[in-house]
C-alpha beads as a LAMMPS data file, in Angstrom:
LAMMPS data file: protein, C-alpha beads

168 atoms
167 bonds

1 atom types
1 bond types

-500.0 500.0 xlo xhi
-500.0 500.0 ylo yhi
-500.0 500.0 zlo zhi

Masses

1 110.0

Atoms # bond

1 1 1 6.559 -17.065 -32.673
2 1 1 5.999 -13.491 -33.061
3 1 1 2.793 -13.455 -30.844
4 1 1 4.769 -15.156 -28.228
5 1 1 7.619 -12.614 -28.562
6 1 1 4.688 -9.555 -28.364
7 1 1 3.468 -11.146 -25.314
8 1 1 6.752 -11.622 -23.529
9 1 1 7.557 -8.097 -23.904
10 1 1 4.719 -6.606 -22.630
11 1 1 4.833 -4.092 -20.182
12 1 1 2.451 -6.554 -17.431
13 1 1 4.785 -9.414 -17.915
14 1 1 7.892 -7.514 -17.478
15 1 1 6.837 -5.961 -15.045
16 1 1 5.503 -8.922 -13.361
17 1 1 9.012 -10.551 -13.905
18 1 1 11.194 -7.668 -13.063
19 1 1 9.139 -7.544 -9.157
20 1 1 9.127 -11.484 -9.076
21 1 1 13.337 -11.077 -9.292
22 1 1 13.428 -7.963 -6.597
23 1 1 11.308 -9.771 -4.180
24 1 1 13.246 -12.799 -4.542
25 1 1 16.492 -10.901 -3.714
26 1 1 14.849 -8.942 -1.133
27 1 1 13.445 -11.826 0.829
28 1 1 17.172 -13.036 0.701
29 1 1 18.024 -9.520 2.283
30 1 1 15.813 -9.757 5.353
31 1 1 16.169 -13.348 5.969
32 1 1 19.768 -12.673 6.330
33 1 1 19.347 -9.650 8.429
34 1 1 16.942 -11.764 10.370
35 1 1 19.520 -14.477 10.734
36 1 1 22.687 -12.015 10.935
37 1 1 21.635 -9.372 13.827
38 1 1 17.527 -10.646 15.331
39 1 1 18.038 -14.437 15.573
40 1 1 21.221 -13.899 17.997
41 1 1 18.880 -10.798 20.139
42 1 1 16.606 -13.306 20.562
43 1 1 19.109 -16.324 21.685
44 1 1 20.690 -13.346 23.898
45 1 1 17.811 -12.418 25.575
46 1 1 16.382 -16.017 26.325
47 1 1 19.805 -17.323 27.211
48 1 1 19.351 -20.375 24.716
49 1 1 20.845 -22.020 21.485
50 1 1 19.330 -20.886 18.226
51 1 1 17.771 -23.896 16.707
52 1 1 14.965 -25.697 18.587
53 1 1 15.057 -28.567 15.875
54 1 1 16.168 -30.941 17.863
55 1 1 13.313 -30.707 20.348
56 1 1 10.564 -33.421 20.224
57 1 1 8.389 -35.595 22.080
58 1 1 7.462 -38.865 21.479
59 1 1 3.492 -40.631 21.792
60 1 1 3.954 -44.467 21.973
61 1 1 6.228 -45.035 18.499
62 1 1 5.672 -41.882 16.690
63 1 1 8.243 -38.734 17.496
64 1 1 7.041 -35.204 17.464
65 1 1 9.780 -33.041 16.050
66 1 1 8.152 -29.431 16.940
67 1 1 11.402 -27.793 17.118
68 1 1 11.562 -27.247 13.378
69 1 1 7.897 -26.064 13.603
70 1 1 8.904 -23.364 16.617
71 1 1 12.433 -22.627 14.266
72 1 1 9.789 -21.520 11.469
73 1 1 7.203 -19.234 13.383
74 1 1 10.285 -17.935 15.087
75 1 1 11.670 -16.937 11.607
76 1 1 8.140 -15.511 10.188
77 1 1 7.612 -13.765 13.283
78 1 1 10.984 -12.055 13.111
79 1 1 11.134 -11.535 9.403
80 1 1 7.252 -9.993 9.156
81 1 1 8.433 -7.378 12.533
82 1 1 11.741 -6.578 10.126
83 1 1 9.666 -5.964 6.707
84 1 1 6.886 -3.919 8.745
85 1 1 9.368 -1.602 10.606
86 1 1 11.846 -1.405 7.826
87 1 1 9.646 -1.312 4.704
88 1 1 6.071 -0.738 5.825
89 1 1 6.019 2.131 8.180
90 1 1 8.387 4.354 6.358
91 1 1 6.924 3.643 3.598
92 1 1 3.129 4.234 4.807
93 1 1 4.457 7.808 6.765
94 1 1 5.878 8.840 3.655
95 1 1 2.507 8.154 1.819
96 1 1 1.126 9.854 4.455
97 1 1 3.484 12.705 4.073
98 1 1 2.867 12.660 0.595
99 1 1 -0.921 12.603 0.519
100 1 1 -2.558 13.359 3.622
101 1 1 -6.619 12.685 4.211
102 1 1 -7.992 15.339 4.743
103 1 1 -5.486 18.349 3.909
104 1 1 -7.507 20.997 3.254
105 1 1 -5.148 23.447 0.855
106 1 1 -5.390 19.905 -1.766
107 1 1 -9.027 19.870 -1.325
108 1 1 -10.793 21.509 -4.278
109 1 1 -13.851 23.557 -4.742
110 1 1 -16.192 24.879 -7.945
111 1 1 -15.452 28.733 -8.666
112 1 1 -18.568 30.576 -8.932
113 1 1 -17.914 32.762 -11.599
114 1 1 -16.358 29.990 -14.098
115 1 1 -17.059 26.418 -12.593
116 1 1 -13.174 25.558 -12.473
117 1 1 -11.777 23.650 -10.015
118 1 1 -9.590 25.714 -7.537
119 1 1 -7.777 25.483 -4.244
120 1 1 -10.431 25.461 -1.069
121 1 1 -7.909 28.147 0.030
122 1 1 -7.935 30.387 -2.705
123 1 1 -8.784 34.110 -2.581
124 1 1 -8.601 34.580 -6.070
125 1 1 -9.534 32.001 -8.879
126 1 1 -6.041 30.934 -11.259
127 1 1 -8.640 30.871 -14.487
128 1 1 -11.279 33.997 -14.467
129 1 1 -8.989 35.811 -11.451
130 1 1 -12.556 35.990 -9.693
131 1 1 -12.084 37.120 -5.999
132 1 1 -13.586 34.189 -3.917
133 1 1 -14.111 33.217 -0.181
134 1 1 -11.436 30.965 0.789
135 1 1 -13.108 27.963 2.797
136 1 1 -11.180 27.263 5.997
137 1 1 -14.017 24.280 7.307
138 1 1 -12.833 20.989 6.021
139 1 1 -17.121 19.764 6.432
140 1 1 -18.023 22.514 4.209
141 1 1 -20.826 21.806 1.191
142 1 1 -18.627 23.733 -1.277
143 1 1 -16.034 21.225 -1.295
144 1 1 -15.817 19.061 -4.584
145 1 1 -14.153 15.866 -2.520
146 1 1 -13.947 16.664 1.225
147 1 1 -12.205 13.374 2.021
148 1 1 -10.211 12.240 -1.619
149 1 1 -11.472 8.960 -3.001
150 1 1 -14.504 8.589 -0.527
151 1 1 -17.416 7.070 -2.424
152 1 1 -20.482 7.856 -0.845
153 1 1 -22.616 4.891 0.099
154 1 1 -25.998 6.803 -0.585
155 1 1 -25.069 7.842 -4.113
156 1 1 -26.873 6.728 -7.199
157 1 1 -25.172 5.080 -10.171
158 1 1 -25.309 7.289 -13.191
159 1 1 -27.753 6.040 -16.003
160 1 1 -26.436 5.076 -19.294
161 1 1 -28.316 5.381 -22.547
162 1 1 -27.062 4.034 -25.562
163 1 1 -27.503 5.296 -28.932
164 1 1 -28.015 3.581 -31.684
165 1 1 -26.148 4.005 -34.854
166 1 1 -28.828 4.595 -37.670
167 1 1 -25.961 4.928 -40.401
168 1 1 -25.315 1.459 -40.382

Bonds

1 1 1 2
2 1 2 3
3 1 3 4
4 1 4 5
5 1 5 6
6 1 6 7
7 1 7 8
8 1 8 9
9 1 9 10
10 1 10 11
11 1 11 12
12 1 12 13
13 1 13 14
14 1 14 15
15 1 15 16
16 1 16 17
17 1 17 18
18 1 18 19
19 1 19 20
20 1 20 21
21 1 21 22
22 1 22 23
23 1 23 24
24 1 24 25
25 1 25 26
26 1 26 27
27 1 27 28
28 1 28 29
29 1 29 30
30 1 30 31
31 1 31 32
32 1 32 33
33 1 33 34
34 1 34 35
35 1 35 36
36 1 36 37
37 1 37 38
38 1 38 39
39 1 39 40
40 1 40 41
41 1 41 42
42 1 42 43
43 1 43 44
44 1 44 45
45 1 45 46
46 1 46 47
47 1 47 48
48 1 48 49
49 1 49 50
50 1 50 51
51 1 51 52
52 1 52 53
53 1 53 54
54 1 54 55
55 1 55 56
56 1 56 57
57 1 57 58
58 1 58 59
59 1 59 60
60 1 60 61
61 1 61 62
62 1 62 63
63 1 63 64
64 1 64 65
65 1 65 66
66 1 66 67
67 1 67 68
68 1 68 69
69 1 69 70
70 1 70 71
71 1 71 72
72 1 72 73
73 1 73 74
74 1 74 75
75 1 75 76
76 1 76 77
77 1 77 78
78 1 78 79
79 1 79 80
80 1 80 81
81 1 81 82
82 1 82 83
83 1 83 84
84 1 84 85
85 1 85 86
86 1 86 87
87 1 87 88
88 1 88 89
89 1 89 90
90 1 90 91
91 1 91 92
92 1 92 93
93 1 93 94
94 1 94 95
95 1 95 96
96 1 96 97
97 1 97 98
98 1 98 99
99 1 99 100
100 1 100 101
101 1 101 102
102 1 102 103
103 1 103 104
104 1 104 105
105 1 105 106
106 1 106 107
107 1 107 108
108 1 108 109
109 1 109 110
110 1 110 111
111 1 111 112
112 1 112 113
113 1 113 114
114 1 114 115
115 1 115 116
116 1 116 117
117 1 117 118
118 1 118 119
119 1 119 120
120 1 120 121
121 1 121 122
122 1 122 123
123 1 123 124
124 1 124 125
125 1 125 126
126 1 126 127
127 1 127 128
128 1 128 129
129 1 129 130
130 1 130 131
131 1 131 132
132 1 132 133
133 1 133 134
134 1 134 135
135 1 135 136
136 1 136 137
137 1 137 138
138 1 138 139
139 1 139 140
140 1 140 141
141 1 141 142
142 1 142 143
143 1 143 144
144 1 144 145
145 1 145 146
146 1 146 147
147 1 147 148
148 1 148 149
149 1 149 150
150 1 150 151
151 1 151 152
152 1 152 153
153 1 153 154
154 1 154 155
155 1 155 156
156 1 156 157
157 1 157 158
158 1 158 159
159 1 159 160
160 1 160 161
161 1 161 162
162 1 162 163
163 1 163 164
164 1 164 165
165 1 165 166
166 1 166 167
167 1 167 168
């Protein structure tokens, strides 16, 4: 029982629980701003009732009911549009905002006196107080990451030797 109780309370699973429960009420959220203010723009605008369920067609004995089918890509089509405008481009312009590509006073460069890392911009470095060049061209060699996170295709893996452990 104690395992169990350890593995409940890890960070993953709460974690894991404590999103499962926001998304849950969130969904509820934008389905019923879906259904509250876009379901009755779109009724408005094609001058029609709300629910297609009733709409079918029939092939010899069998009935097609494709107005629950229309109902439901109605409903993902307006609920996706509501979570991307609402949630997903604020949310990528303030990432953006936040962390832009290629912003060259974040981008970093080696200091020639001491090796540090400092500011591309810098005139002096923060560590040795060296006087530097700043570098104003974001294509510049002396950059340490000109774009951050790029992985450059032609790179080579670094080798790994292992050591063994004579004192065993």
């Amino acid at each position: 029982m104690n395992g169990f109780f350890k593995f409940v309370i890890r960070g993953n699973i709460v974690g894991l629980a404590v999103g499962v429960v926001i998304g849950a009420a969130f969904s509820s959220l934008v389905q019923a701003f879906v259904s509250a203010f876009l379901s009755p723009l779109i009724a408005w605008a094609t001058s029609s009732v709300r629910n297609y369920g009733s709409m079918q067609f029939s092939l010899g004995h069998s009935a097609f009911v494709y107005g629950s089918f229309i109902n439901a890509v109605i409903s993902f089509l307006l609920t996706a549009s509501a979570i991307y405008f609402l949630v997903v481009l604020p949310i990528n312009k303030i990432t953006e905002e936040l962390n832009p590509h290629h912003d060259l006073g974040k981008a970093k460069r080696a200091c020639p006196e001491c090796l540090s890392q400092i500011p591309a911009k810098a005139k002096r470095c923060s560590n040795c107080t060296a006087v530097v060049e700043p570098i104003l061209d974001e294509d510049s060699d002396a950059l340490i990451e000109p774009i951050p996170g790029e992985i450059p295709l032609s790179s080579t893996l670094p080798s790994i030797t292992l050591k063994s452990d004579s004192t065993a």
